[in-house]
N, C-alpha and C positions, 0 to 999 in steps of 0.2 A: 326477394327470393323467387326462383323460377316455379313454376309448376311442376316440371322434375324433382325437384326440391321437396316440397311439400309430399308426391307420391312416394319418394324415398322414405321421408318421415314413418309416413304411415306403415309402410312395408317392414321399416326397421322396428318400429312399436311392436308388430303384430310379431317379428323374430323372436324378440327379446321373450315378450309376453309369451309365447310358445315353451320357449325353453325355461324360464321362470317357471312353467307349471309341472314342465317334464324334468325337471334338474336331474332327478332321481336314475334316469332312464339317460344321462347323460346323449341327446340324440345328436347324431351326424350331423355332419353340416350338408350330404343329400337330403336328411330328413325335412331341417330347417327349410332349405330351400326349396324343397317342393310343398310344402304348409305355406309360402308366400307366392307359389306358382312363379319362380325363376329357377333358372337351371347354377348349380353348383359353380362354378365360375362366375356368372354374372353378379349372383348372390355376393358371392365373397369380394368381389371387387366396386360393388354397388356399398354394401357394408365400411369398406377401407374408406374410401372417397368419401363416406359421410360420418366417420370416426375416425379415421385416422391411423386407425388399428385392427386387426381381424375380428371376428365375430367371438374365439377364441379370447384370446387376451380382453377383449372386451367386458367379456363374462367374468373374469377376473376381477377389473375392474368395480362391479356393480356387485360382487360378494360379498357377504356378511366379517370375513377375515380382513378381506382389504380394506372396510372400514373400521376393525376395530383398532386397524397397526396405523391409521389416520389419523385416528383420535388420539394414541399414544404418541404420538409424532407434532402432534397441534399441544402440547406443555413444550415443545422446542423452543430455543432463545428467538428462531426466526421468526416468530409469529407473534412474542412477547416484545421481540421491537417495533413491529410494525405496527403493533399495537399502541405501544408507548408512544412512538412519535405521530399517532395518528393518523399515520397514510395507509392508504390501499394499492400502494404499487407492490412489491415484493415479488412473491408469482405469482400476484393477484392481478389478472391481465396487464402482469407486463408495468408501463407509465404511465396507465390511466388512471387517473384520477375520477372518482365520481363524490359530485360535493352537494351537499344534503343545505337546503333553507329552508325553516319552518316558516308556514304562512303568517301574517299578520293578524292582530286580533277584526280587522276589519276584514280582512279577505275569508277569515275561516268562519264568522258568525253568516246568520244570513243564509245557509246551505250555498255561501259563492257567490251571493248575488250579485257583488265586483267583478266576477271575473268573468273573461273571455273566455276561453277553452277550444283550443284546435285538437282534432282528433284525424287519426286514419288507421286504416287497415294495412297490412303487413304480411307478409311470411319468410317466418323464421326456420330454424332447421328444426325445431321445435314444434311447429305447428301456425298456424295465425295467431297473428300475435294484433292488438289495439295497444296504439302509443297517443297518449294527450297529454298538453303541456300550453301551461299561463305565457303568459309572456317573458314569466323569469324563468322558465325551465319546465322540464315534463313534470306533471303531477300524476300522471296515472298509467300506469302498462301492466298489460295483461295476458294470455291465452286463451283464448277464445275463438270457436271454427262459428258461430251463430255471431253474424255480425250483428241481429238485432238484441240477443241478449246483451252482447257486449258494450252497445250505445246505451243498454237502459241502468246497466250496474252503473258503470261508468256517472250517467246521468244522476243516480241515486246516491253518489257519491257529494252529490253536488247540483243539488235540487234546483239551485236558484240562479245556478250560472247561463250563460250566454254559450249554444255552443255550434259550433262550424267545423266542418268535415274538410279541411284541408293539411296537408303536412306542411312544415313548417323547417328551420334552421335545427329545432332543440330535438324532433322528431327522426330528424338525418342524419344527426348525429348519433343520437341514443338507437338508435337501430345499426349502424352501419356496424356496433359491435357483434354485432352477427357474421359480418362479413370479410371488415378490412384485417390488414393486419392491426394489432391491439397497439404497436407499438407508435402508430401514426394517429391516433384520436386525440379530439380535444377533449378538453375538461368536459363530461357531461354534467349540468348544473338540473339539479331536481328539484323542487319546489312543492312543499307535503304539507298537509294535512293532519296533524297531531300532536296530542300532549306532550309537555316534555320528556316523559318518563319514553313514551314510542320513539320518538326522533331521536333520543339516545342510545336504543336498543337496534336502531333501524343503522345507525351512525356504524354501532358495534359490529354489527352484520359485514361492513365494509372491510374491515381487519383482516377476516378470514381469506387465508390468501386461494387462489384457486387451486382446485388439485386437492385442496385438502377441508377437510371435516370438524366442526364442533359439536358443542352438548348445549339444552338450554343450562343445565348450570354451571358450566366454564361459563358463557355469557354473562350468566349473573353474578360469577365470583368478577370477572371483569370489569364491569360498570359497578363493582362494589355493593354489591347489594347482594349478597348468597342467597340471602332466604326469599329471594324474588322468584326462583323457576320458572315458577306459574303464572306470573303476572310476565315474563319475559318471552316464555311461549304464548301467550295471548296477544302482545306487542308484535309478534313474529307472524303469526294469525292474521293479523289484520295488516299487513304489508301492501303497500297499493301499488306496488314498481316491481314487477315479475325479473328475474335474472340478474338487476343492475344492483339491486339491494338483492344480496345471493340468500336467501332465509332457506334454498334449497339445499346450502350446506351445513346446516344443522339436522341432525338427527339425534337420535336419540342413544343414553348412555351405553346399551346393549351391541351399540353397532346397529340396529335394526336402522330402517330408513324413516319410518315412520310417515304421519300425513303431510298432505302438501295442498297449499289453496285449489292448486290448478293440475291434481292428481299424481297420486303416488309413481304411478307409474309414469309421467313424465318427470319428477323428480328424478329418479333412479337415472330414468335416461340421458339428464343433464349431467350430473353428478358421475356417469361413466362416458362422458363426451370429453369434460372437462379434466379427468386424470388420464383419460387419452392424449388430451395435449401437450398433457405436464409429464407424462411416463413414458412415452412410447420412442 
């Protein structure tokens, strides 16, 4: 992602954020655009280019109504087959598939000590983003503008491993979904880090198609286990793969949006990028 890219990000955070605080005060979109210091045109065509959609309808998009008519919409038969047969195509990016392998008992003891780990830095429309990945697939992506925080989580994740700063096939890939069309990707192959109970829930995650919203307990009526919630938002918590396992489309039963590893407010933002593609 270009450097124009990333200042757009930032420009559109601080929109959003703006008008999130004002809603009340319903402000112009002269008001918006002079709080980011661009002129009314630039703004609004700066905005489209990196949504898809105006500032407007966008706002819609990241409402409290829009998600709760999401959630009524997510019991549809469309999302209970997709379910059923276990894929994450639907209008969930299109044909891509993303295919989940848990680590080995030897690769996950040890804090990693088997493994290699390639890592690099990125930007996404999202912000910086860090992608790393075994030789069978990414295991780890994130958000993150502090490259060195981001090597030392990462690191922490995986105390024992071997690790090198170069991007790789599994990195090229798992990023380009930022970029290409969805409809031309290959299978992105993940390689995780967890219990069985998380790699289930992480698997579940995949279902959700994009554009649209669940709860943690639809999730845990899903994987069978109702009385799980808690344990299934904890699962969802600890997610070590930012966007490809979408845990950003979970919110909570109210419609609210609730927390997010890598902050509420770039949730919201994904979450109104993505029914910008699917709505507009």
């Amino acid at each position: 992602m270009s450097t124009q890219n990333k200042i757009d990000y930032e420009r559109i955070a601080k929109a959003i954020d703006y008008i999130r605080s004002n809603f009340k005060l319903q402000p112009s979109l002269e008001e918006v655009a002079e709080k980011i210091h661009l002129s009314p045109a630039h703004f609004q065509k700066m905005f489209s280019d990196w949504a898809g959609t105006s500032p407007k309808k966008f706002l819609q998009f990241i409402s409290l109504e829009h998600a709760k008519s999401l959630l009524k919409e997510e019991k549809a038969s469309l999302f209970d087959t997709a379910y059923e047969t276990g894929l994450s195509s639907t209008s969930r990016l299109h044909d891509l598939f993303v295919k989940i392998e848990g680590m080995s008992p030897a690769e996950y003891k040890n804090g990693g000590k088997s493994l290699n780990i390639n890592y690099s830095f990125s930007e996404s429309p999202f912000g910086k983003v860090i992608a790393a990945s075994t030789e069978k697939g990414i295991c780890y992506m994130a958000f993150e503008t502090d490259h060195h925080k981001a090597l030392g989580d990462l690191q922490a994740k995986f105390p024992n491993a071997s690790f090198f700063e170069r991007k790789d096939d599994f990195q090229n890939n798992a990023l380009s979904i930022f970029s290409k069309d969805w409809t031309e990707l290959n299978t992105i192959k993940l390689h995780l880090k967890g219990t069985d109970f998380q790699l289930k829930v992480w698997e579940s995650l995949l279902t959700i198609p994009m554009g649209k919203l669940s709860t943690y307990g639809n999730l845990a009526d899903k994987i069978g286990n109702p009385n799980a919630s808690r344990a299934v938002g904890t699962a969802i918590g600890s997610n070590p793969v930012a966007f490809l396992i979408p845990c950003h489309r979970v919110i909570q039963s109210t419609g609210k949006i609730g927390g997010y590893m890598w902050g509420s407010e770039r949730k919201q933002l994904i979450i109104g990028w993505e029914s910008s593609k699917m709505y507009s």
